[in-house]
C-alpha positions in Angstrom: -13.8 11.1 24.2 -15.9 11.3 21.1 -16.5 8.2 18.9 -14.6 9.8 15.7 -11.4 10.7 18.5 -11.8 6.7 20.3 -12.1 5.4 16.2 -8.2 7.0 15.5 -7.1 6.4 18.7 -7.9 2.9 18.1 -6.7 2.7 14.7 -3.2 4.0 15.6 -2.9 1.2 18.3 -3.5 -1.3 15.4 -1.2 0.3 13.9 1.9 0.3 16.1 0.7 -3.4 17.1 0.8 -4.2 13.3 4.0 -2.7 12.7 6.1 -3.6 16.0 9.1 -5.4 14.1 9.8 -2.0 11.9 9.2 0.5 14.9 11.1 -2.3 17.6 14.2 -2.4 15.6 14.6 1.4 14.3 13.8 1.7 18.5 16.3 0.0 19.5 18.9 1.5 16.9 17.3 4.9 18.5 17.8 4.1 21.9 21.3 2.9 21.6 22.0 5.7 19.7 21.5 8.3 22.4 22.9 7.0 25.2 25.3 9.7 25.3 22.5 12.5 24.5 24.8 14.4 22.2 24.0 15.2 18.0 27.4 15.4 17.3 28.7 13.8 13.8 29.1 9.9 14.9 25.3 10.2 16.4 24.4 11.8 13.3 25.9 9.0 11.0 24.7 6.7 13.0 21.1 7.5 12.6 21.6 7.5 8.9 22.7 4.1 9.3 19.9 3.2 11.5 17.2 4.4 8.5 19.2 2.4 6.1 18.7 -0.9 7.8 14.7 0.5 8.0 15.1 0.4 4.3 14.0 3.7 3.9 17.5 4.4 1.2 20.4 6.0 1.3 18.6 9.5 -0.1 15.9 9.7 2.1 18.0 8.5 5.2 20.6 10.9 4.3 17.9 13.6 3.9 16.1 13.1 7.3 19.5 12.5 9.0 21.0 16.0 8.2 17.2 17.6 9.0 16.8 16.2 12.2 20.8 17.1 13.1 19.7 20.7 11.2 19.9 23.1 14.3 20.6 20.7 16.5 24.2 20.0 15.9 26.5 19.5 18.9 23.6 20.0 21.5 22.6 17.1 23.6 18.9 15.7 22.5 16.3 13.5 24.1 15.5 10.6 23.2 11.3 11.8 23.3 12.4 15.1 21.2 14.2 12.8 18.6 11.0 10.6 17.9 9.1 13.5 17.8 11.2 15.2 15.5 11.9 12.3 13.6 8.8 11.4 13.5 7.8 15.2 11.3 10.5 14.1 9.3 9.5 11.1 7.9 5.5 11.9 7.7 6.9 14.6 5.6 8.4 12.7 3.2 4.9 10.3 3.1 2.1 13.3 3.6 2.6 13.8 -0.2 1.6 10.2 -1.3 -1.1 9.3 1.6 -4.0 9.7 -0.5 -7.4 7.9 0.0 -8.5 6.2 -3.1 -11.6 8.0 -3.9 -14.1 6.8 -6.7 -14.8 9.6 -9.3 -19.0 9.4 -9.9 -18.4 10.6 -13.0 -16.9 7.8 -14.2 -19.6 4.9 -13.5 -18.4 2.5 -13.4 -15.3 3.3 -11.9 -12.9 0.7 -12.7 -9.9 -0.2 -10.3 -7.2 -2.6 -11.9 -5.6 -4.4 -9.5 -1.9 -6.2 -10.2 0.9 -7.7 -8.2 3.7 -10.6 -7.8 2.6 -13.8 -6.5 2.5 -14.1 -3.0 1.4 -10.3 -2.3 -2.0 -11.4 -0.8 -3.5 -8.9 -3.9 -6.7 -11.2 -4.0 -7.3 -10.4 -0.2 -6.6 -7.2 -0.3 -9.3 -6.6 -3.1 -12.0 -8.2 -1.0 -11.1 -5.8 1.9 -11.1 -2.8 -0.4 -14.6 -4.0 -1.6 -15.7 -4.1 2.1 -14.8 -0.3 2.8 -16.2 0.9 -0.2 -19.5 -1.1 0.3 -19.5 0.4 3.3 -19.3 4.2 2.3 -22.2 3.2 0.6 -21.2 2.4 -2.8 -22.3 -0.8 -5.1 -19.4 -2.8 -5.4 -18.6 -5.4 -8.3 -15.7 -7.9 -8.2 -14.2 -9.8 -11.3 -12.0 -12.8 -11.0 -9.8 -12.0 -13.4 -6.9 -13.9 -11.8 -8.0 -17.3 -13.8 -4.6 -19.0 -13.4 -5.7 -20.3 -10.1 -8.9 -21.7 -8.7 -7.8 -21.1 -5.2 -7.9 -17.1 -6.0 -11.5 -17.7 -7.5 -12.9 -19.5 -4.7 -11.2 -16.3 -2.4 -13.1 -13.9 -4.1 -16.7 -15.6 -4.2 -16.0 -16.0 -0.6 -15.2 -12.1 -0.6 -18.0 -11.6 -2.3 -20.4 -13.5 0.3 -19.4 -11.5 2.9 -19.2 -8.4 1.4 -23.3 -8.9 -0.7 -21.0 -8.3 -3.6 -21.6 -9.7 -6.7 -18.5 -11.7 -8.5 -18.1 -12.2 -12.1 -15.9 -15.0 -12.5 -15.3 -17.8 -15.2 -13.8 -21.2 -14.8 -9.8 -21.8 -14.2 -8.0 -20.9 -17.4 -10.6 -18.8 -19.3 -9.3 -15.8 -21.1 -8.7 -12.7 -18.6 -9.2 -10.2 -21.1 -12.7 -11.4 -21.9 -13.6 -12.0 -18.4 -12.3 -8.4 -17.3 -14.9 -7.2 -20.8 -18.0 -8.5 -19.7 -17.7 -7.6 -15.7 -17.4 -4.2 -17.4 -20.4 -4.8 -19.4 -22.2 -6.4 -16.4 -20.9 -3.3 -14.0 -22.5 -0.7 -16.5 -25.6 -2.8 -16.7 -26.0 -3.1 -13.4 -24.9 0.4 -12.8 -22.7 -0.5 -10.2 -20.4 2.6 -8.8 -16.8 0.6 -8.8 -15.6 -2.8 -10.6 -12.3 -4.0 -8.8 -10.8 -6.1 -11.4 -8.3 -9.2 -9.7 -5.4 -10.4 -12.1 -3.0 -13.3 -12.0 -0.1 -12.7 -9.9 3.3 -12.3 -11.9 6.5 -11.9 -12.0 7.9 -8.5 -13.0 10.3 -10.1 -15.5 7.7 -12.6 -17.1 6.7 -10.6 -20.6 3.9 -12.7 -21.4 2.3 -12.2 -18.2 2.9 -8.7 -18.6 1.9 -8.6 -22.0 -1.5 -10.4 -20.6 -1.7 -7.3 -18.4 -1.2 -4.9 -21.0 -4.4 -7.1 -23.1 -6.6 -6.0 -20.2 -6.3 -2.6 -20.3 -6.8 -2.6 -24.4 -9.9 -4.7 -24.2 -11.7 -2.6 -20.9 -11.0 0.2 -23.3 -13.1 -1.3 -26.2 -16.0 -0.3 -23.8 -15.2 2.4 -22.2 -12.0 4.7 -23.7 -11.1 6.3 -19.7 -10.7 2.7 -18.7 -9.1 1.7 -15.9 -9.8 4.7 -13.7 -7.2 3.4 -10.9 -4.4 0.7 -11.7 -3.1 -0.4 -8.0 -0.2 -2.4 -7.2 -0.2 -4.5 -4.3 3.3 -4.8 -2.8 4.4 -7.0 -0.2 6.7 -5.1 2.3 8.7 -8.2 3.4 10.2 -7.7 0.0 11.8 -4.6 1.0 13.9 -2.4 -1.6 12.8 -5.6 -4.1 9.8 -3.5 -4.0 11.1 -0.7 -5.9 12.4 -3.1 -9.1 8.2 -4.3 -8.4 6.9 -1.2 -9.2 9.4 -0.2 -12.0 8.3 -3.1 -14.1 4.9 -2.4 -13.6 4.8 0.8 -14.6 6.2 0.3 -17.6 3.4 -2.7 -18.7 0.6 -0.4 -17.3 -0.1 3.4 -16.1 0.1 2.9 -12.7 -2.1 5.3 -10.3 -1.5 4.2 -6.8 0.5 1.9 -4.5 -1.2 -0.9 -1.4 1.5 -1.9 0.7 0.7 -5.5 2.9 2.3 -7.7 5.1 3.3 -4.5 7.1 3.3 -6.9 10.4 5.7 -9.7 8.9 8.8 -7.4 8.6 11.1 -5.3 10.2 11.4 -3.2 6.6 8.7 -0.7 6.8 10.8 2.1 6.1 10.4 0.7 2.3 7.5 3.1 2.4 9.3 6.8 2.6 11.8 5.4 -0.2 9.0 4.3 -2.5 7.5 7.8 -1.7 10.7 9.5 -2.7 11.6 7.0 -5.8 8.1 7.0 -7.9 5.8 10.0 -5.3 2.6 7.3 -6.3 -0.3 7.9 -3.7 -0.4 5.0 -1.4 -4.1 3.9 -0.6 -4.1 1.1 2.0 -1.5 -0.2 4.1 -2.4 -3.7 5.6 -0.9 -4.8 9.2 -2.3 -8.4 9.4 -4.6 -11.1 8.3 -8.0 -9.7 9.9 -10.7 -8.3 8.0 -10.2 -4.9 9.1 -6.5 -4.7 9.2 -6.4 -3.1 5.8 -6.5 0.7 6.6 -6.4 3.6 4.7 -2.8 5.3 5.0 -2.3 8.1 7.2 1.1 9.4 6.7 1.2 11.0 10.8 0.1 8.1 11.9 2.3 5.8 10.4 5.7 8.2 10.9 4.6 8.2 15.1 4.0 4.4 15.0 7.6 3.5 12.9 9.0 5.9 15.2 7.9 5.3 18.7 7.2 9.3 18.9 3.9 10.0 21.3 
């Protein structure tokens, strides 16, 4: 086995380890299912049903209901052929957005926004994204823009110890805008390849938090008009279709580019992923399945359909 075949096959057991409540529960609903063997039209509503309580919404579940019933209709099924075939279904409906989040080198520094609820683990997840892209090679700057708490200060510096990445921070309660300004200025001086930018987690329906957001983006843009390059959203999938009300707000303070998804391993709702995909079509970067430093991985929509479904 070569060490590029062991590295996937090992990431895809993380993965179905990280995500056991999602896949357990749509398996059982799967299992108890097709007892009887037959795709006939209670078997075929009760699948639908099944991807509902995934929260993967009543479109999508509708969608991949009729297509895996599509042929099929009145003929006695497997429970292996169903995975399998349920499995194409869904990674279908996620190859689309599974997009790796890919730093332009025209655009030094490239600068990723990063924004969120409280509670997403967004600060985390930036210090893991700075790991990876250290480790493609690329000189990584953080910025503590998230100045509402010291604890999310302190988490970065840490981040940035173990990561040999430098952190531009201020004390608690100094201006975000002007913080987010001169890590810019220090990234371009510095000639760093990516800033990551941390913000204060809010609520979706706080306005002046959002309207604090909104100052960001104006005042990177002072410095450099193409500013951010990359606006994520880090969503936490325990939240389930809350999610999508997440990401609508959002997107209407600030031009969202692409979607992380955490907390993957806490919840039995990681269908949440093929409705978001359906709802908005965002790329989705990362997807994290636990607390570890590499249990943020880039999204790989086969893998993640075969591990949600129990398909080989």
């Amino acid at each position: 086995m070569s060490e590029v075949t062991a590295e996937k096959k090992g990431l895809f057991q993380r993965l179905k380890a990280g995500i056991s409540r999602s896949a357990g529960n749509l398996s059982e609903s799967l299992t108890a299912l097709f007892t009887k063997k037959k795709l006939d039209e209670a078997a075929v509503r009760a699948l639908e049903e099944a991807l509902i309580r995934a929260d993967m919404g009543t479109g999508e579940a509708a969608r991949i209901a009729s297509a895996v019933a599509r042929g099929r209709y009145d003929e006695e099924i497997s429970d292996a052929e169903l995975r399998h075939v349920l499995a194409a279904e869904v990674e279908e409906s996620l190859r689309p957005v599974a997009k790796a989040l890919t730093p332009d080198p025209n655009c030094k520094p490239f600068v990723v926004l990063v924004a969120g609820v409280n509670g997403t683990g967004k600060t985390t997840t930036i210090g893991k994204i700075a790991k990876l892209l250290s480790h493609q090679g690329l000189k990584v700057l953080l910025a503590a823009g998230d100045t509402f708490r010291a604890a999310a200060i302190e988490q970065l510096l840490v981040w940035g110890k173990r990561t040999g990445t430098e952190v531009i921070a201020r004390e608690p309660g100094a201006d975000a805008a002007g913080l987010a300004f001169d890590a810019l200025e220090r990234a371009r001086s510095q000639r760093a390849d990516v800033l990551l930018i941390d913000t204060a987690g809010r609520l979706q329906n706080k306005a002046g938090l959002m309207a604090e957001l909104e100052k960001i983006v104006r005042v990177i843009r002072k410095i450099d008009p193409t500013a951010p390059h990359s606006v994520l959203l880090v969503l936490d999938a325990t939240t389930g279709q809350n999610a999508i009300s997440q990401v609508e707000a959002f997107r209407e303070a600030v031009p969202l580019t692409g979607l992380v998804m955490t907390k993957l391993d806490g919840t039995a709702k990681g269908g949440i992923l093929v409705a978001l995909a359906a709802r908005f079509g965002l790329p989705v970067h990362f997807i994290g399945i636990g607390e570890g430093e590499d249990d943020l991985q880039p999204f790989d929509a086969g893998r993640f359909a075969r591990a949600l479904t129990g398909a080989q």
